[in-house]
N, C-alpha and C positions, 0 to 999 in steps of 0.2 A: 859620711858614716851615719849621721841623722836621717834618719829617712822621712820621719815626716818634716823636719826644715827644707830637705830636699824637694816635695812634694809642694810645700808650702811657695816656695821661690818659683816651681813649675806653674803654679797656679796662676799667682801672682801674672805671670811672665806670657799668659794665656789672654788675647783678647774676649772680652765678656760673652761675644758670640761665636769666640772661636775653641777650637778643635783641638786637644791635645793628644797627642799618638804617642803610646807605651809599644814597645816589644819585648815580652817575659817569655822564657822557655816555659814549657809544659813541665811543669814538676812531678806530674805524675808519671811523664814519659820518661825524664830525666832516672828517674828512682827506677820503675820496671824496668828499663832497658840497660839499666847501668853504665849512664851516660855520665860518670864523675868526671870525667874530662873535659866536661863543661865549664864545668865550676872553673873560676877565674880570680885568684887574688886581686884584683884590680876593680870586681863588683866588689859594693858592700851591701846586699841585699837580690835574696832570688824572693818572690812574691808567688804567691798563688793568688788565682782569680777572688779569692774571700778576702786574703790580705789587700789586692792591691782596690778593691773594694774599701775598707775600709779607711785605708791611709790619703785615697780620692774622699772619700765623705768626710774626712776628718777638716779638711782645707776648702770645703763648698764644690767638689767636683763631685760626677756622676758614670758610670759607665753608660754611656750609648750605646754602642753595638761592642761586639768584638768577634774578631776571626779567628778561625783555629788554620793553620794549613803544616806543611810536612817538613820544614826546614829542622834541619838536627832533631827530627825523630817526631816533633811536635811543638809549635810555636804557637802564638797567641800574638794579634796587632789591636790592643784596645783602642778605641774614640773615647774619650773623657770630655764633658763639656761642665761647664757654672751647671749649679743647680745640682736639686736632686730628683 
């Protein structure tokens, strides 16, 4: 339920020069498309790209790249690496 402890123990769990992979739905697509059936009691947190932005800077990570491609309407595969 913490999400930056959660963030935090990801980081941690991250070798210095390695690669961390998020997959966050598109929340933009989620809302337009009216894709509530997404949403899962079982997550405790959907992120948009500003948030998961943030909550990576908050713990010494950075977005590298990220993908956008068409799974359940719009998906997103970030690289997070150390550093900003």
């Amino acid at each position: 339920a913490d999400q930056r402890a959660a963030f935090d123990s990801r980081a941690k769990a991250t070798a210095p020069d390695g690669v961390l992979l998020v997959q966050i739905p598109s929340l933009t697509a989620m809302i337009s498309q009216g894709q509530w059936n997404l949403l899962r009691h079982s997550h405790f947190g959907y992120h948009s790209l500003t948030a998961l932005t943030n909550l990576l800077g908050a713990v010494g990570m950075s977005i590298a790249t990220a993908w956008e491609f068409d799974l359940l309407g719009g998906t997103y595969l970030v690289a997070a690496v150390h550093g900003h």
